[in-house]
VEXRO-868755 format. One record per residue (C-alpha): residue number from 0; residue in three letters; chain; x negated, y, z. Coordinates in steps of 0.1 Angstrom, whole numbers, plus 5000, padded with zeros to 4 digits. Example, Ala and Ser with C-alpha at 12.3 -4.5 7.8 and 13.67 -1.06 7.14 Angstrom:
BEGIN
R  pos  code  unit     x     y     z
R    0   ala     A  4877  4955  5078
R    1   ser     A  4863  4989  5071
end
This chain:
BEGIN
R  pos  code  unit     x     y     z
R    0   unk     A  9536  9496  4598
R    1   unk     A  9514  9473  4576
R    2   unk     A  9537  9448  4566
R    3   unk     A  9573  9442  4560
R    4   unk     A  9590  9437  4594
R    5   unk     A  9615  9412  4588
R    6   unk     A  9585  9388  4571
R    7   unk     A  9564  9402  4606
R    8   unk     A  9596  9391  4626
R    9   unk     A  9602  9358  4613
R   10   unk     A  9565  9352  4611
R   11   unk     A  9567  9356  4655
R   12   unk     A  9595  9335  4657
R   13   unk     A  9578  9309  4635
R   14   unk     A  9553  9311  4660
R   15   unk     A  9567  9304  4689
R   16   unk     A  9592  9280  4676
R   17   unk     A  9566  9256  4666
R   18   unk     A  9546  9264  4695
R   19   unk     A  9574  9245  4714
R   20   unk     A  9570  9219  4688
R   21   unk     A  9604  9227  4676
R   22   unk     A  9614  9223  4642
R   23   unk     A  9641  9249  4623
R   24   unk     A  9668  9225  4631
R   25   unk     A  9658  9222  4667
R   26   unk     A  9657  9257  4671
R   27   unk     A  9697  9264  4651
R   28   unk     A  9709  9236  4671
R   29   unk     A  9700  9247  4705
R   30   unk     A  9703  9285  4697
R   31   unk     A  9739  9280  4683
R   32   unk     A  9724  9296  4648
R   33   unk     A  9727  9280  4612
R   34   unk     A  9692  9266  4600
R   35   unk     A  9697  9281  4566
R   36   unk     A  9699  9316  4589
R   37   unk     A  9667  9305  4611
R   38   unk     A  9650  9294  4577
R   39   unk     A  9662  9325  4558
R   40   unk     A  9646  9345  4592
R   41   unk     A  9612  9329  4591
R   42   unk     A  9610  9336  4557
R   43   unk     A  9616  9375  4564
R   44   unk     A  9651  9373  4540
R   45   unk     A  9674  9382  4568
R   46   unk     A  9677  9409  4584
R   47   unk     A  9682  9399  4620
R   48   unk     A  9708  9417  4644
R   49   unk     A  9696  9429  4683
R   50   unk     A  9721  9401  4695
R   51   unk     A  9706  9374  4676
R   52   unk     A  9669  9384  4682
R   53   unk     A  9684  9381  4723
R   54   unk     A  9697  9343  4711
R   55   unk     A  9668  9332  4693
R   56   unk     A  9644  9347  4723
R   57   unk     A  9666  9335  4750
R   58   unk     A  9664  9298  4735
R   59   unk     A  9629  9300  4730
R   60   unk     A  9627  9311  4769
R   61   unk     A  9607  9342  4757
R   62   unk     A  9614  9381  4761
R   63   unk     A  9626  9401  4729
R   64   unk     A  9601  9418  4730
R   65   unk     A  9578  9392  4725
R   66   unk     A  9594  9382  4693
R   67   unk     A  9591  9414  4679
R   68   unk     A  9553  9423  4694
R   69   unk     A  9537  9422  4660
R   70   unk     A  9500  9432  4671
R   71   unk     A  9495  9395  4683
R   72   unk     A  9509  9378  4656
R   73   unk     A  9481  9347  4660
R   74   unk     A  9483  9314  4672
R   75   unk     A  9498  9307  4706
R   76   unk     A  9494  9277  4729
R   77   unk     A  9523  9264  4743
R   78   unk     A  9509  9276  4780
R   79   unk     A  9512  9312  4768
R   80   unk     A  9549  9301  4754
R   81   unk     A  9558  9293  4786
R   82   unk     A  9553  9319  4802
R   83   unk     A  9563  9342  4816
R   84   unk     A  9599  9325  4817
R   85   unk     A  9584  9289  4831
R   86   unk     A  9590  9259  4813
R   87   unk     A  9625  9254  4798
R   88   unk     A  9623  9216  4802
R   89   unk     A  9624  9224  4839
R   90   unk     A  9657  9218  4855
R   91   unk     A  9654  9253  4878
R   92   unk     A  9648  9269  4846
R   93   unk     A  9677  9256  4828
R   94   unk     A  9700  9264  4856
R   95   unk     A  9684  9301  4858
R   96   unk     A  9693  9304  4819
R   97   unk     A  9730  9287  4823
R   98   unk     A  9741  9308  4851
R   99   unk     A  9727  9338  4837
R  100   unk     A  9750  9333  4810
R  101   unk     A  9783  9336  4836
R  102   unk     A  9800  9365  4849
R  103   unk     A  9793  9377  4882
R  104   unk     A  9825  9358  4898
R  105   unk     A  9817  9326  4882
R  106   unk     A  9782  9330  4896
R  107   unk     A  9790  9335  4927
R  108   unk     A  9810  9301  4929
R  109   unk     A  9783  9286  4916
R  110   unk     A  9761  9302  4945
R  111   unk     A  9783  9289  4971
R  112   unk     A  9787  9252  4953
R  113   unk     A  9748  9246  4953
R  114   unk     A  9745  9258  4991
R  115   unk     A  9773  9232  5000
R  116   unk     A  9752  9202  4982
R  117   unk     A  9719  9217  4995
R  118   unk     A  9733  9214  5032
R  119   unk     A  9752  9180  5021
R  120   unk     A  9715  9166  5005
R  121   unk     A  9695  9177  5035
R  122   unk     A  9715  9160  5057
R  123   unk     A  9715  9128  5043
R  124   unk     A  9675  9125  5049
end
């Protein structure tokens, strides 16, 4: 490798973070992440742990392994941000994310709550 991969690394993020128009403190207040760490990441300081690069990507609604593709370290549009993971401002989206986050018993209650409001919705039409 060419470069340093912690300045490659927070170069990517950098990247897609304002891609999504975000600033640092956007991005540490919806990843759960101090801005000082985010800034101290962009800046290829920090060396970032495999849980955190999951956080970061998961907020940005991006694989891991996009954050850490270096050959396409260019300029992104935000269509190619949101994909392939859709657009997080979509509710479907945001749902997908939170009840990813559950265990597989709390899930499933969820499951069976939003097909008792689905049948409860359709029927009022």
């Amino acid at each position: 490798m060419d470069q340093d991969p912690l300045k490659l690394f927070g170069q990517r993020l950098a990247m897609f973070r304002k891609a999504r128009g975000w600033s640092q403190e956007k991005l540490a207040l919806e990843s759960g992440l101090a801005r000082s760490y985010v800034g101290g990441i962009e800046r290829g300081l920090r060396n970032v742990a495999l849980v955190n690069i999951c956080v970061l990507a998961d907020t940005l609604n991006v694989a891991p392994a996009e954050l850490l593709n270096f050959e396409h370290n260019s300029s992104l549009r935000v269509e190619q941000v949101l994909t392939p993971y859709g657009n997080p401002n979509d509710p479907m989206v945001a749902i997908s994310r939170a009840v990813g986050k559950m265990n597989p018993e709390d899930q499933a209650l969820v499951a069976s709550l939003v097909k008792v409001l689905a049948t409860r919705f359709r029927s009022r039409r």
